[in-house]
C-alpha positions as CSV (number, residue, x, y, z in Angstrom):
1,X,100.6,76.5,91.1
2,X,102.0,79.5,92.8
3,X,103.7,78.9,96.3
4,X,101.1,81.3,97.9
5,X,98.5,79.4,96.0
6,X,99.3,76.4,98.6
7,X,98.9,78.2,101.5
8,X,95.9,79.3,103.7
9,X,94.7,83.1,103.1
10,X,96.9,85.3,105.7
11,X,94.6,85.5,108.3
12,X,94.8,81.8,109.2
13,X,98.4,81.5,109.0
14,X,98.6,83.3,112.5
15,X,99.9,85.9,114.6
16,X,102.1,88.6,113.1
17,X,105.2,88.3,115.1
18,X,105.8,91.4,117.4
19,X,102.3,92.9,116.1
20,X,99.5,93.5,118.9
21,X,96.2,91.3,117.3
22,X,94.1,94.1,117.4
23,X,96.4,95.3,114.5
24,X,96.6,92.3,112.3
25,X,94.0,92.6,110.4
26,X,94.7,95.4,108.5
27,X,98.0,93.6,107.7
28,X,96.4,90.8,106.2
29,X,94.2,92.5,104.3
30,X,97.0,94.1,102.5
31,X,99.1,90.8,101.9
32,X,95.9,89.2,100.9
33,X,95.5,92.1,98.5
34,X,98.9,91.7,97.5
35,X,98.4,87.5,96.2
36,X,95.2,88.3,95.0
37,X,95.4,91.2,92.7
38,X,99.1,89.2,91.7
39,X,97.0,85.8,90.8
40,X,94.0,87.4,88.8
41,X,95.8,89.7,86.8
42,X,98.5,87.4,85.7
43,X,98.4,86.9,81.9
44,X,96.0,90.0,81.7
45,X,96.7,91.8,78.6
46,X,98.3,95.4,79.1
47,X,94.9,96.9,77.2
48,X,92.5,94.6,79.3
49,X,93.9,96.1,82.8
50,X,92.4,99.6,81.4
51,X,90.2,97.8,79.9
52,X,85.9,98.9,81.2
53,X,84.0,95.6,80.6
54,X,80.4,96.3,81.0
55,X,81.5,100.1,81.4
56,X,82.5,98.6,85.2
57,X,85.9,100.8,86.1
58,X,89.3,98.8,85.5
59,X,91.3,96.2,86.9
60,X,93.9,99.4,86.6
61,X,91.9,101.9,88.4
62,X,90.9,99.8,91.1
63,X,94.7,99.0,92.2
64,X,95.4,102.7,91.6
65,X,92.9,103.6,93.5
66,X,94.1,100.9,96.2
67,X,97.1,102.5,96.9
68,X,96.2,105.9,96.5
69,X,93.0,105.4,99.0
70,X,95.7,103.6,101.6
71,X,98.2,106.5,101.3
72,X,95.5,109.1,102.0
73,X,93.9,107.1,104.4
74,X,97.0,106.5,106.4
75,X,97.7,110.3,106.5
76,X,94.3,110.9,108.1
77,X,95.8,107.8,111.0
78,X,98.4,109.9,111.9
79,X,96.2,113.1,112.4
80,X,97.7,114.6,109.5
81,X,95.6,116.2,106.7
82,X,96.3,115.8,103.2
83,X,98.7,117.4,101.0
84,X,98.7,119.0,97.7
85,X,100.9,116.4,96.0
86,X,97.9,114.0,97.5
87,X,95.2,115.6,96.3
88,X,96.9,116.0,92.9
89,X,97.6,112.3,92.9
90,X,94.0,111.6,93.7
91,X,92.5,113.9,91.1
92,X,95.1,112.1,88.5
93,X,93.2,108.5,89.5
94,X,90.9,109.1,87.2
95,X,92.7,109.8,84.2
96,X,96.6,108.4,85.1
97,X,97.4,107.0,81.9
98,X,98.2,103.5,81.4
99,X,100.3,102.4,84.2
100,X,102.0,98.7,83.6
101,X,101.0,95.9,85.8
102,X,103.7,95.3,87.0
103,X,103.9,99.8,87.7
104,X,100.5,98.8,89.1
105,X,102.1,96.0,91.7
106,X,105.2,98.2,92.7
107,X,102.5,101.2,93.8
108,X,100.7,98.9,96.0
109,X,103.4,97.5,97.5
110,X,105.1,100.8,98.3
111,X,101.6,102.3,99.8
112,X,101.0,98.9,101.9
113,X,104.9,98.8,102.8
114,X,104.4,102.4,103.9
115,X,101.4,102.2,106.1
116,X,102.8,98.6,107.7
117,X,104.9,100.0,108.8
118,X,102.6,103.0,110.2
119,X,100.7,100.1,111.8
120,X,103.5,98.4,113.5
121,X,104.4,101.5,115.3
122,X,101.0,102.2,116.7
123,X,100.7,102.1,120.1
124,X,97.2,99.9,120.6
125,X,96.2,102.3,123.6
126,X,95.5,104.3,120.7
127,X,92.6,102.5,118.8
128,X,90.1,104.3,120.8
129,X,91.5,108.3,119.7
130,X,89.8,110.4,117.8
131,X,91.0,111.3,114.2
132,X,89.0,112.8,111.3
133,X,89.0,112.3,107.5
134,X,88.3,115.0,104.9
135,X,87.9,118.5,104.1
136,X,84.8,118.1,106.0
137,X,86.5,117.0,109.3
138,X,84.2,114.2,109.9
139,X,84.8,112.4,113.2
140,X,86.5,108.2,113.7
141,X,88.7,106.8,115.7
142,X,92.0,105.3,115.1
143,X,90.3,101.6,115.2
144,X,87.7,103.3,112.6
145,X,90.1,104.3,110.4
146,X,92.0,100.8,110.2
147,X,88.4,99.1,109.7
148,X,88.1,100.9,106.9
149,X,91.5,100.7,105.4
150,X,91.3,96.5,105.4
151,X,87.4,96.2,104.0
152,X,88.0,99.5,101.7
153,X,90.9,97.5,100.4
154,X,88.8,93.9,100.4
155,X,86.2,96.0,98.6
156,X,88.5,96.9,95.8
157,X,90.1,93.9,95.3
158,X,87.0,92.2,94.7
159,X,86.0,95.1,92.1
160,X,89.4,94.3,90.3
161,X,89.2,90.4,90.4
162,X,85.5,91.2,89.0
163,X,87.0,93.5,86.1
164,X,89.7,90.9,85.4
165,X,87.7,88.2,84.8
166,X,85.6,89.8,82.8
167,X,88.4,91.9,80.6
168,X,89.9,88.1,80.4
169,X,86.8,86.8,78.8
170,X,86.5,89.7,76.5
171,X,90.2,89.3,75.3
172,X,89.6,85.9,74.7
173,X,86.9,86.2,72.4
């Protein structure tokens, strides 16, 4: 049994130290994201994490797409809009190769390191600005925007713990 294993999921293992409450969330979302993608694909066969059980995407995409989604996301927080190198990187989701897992890991970590730290700094008299996402422009708020980073990120996870259970039953037949 793994140390995190023992221990309650992040959100009941209370407040973030020096981190307004409103802001938490978002920061347990990731370190849940971070133990859960960790446990399920441990033992997972380099071919099974690009693996497409049931033509479902794979284990692989879905933590791509994770921490590319977060990145992107994050640059909409600040106001900023998204680069070329972005949109390159989010075109390249679809067909990036074979990433390790453990190439897998190290890209989330960097993209929730990154925005953590984006969070920390955010001023909580914030939550309520506007921002907007896309080529289209289309309207949130800053509290929007970090709802959707911690359930687009839950959302995910659960698609890859789906696609690695399944891609561990097919290798084991």
């Amino acid at each position: 049994m793994k140390h995190t294993d023992a221990l309650p999921e992040p959100w009941m293992r209370g407040p973030i130290k020096g981190v307004h409450p409103l802001l938490t969330p978002v920061l347990y979302s990731f370190q849940m994201a971070r133990e859960d993608l960790e446990k399920y694909t441990a033992g997972l066969p380099p071919a099974r994490i690009w693996a497409a059980p049931h033509g479902l995407a794979s284990v692989g995409f879905h933590m791509l797409h994770i921490a590319g989604s977060t990145n992107r996301l994050m640059t909409y927080l600040q106001g900023e809009e998204l680069t070329a190198a972005q949109l390159d990187a989010m075109a390249a989701e679809e067909s990036p190769g074979e990433p390790s897992r453990e190439q897998l890991l190290a890209a989330l970590n960097h993209a929730f390191s990154d925005a953590e730290a984006v969070i920390r700094a955010t001023d909580p008299a914030t939550l309520g600005d506007a921002r907007t996402v896309g080529r289209k422009r289309l309207p949130t708020t800053v509290i929007g925007l970090l709802t959707h980073i911690a359930e687009h990120t839950q959302r995910h996870v659960g698609q890859a713990i789906v696609a690695a259970k399944l891609a561990q039953q097919a290798n084991a037949t």
